[in-house]
Steps between C-alpha positions, in 0.01 A plus 500: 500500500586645106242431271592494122278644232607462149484862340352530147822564369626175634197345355494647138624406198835547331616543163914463489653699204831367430646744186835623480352826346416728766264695274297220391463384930400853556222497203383163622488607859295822394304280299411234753411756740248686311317194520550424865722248523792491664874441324843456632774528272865345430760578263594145453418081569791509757322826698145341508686125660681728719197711575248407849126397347230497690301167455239658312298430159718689243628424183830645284484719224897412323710637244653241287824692407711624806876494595608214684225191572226520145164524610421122336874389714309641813133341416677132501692629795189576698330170364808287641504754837129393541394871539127458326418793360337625156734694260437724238741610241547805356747524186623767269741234367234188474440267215350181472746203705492747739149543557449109474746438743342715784135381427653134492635574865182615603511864450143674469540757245810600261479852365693694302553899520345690446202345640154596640507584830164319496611173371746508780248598745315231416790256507580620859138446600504117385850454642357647874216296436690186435752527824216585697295141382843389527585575836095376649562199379854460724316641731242212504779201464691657827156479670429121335819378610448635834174301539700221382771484757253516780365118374647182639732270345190277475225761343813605283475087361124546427490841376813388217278140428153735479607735260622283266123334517526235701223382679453425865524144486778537280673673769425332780663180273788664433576655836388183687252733650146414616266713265343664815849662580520596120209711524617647843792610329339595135301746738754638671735579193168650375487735778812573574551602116148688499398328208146453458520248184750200389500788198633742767739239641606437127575849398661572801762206505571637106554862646756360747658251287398588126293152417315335667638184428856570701498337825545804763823496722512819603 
């Protein structure tokens, strides 16, 4: 029997370059590995889409101005692709709309050459930073909703009536339940969900759902 071991370079970090000038991907590459981390480069939006990623934290460092798809064109087109991660512009060509446009869209930094290589350093940092929080917390809704599946139809009723704060006898009313078999089940969903508080319970129906006042249907 195989055992797989993730290698560290399956396991670090990536920052995509997407530049149609080759000498400004080489710089950055040089750049980015003086400092350890690890780059991969593409001369335009439709190489990177076309490109294999590994599903690693990373983050894309993206020139605004390029042949073909504009570097804004392909931020909307990742947004609508639901690819999630953090962009950075660079610019020799920026001004103002543009710049509001891209932070608008959620972009984390906008800079225009030349530029410090330690402002966008520091950009890259709090972009890697951000899909890494980013990608925990899917991490911990794939494991919530997990949890959830494995309750019954019936601890899936009182779990939806609990964590919108209603109380036992409430329950048991509205269920035509005996308050005893409430409980059974309240305990249960608590278990099964590991929650040790209704405040657990609470924030973990919100993590699945997004508020805690949706009924769960998962």
């Amino acid at each position: 029997m195989s055992v797989f071991i993730e290698t560290e370079e399956q396991t670090t970090p990536i920052v995509y370059i997407v530049d149609d000038d080759q000498s400004v991907r080489d710089s950055l590459e040089d750049l980015l590995s003086s400092v350890g981390l690890r780059a991969i480069s593409c001369p335009s939006a439709q190489h990177f889409m076309a490109a294999a990623r590994p599903d690693v934290t990373s983050c894309l460092v993206l020139d605004v101005r390029m042949p073909g798809l504009s570097g804004l064109d392909f931020q909307d087109k990742l947004a609508k692709s639901g690819i999630e991660i953090p962009v950075i512009f660079i610019t020799a060509h920026g001004d103002i709309p543009m710049s509001v446009r891209a932070m608008k869209a959620g972009a984390v930094e906008f800079l225009a050459k030349p530029f410090r290589e330690q402002d966008l350093l520091d950009a890259i940092q709090q972009s890697l930073a951000r899909d890494h929080e980013r990608r925990q917390g899917a991490e911990v809704r794939t494991e919530l909703c997990r949890r959830y599946a494995t309750l019954s139809d019936g601890e899936k009723e009182v779990m939806n009536l609990v964590v919108i704060g209603l109380l036992n006898k409430q329950i048991a009313a509205q269920l035509d339940l005996s308050e005893v078999t409430v409980k059974v089940r309240r305990g249960q969903v608590m278990r099964k969900m590991g929650a040790q508080s209704l405040a657990d319970l609470v924030r973990y129906a919100e993590r699945i759902h997004g508020t805690e006042q949706q009924v769960l249907n998962l």
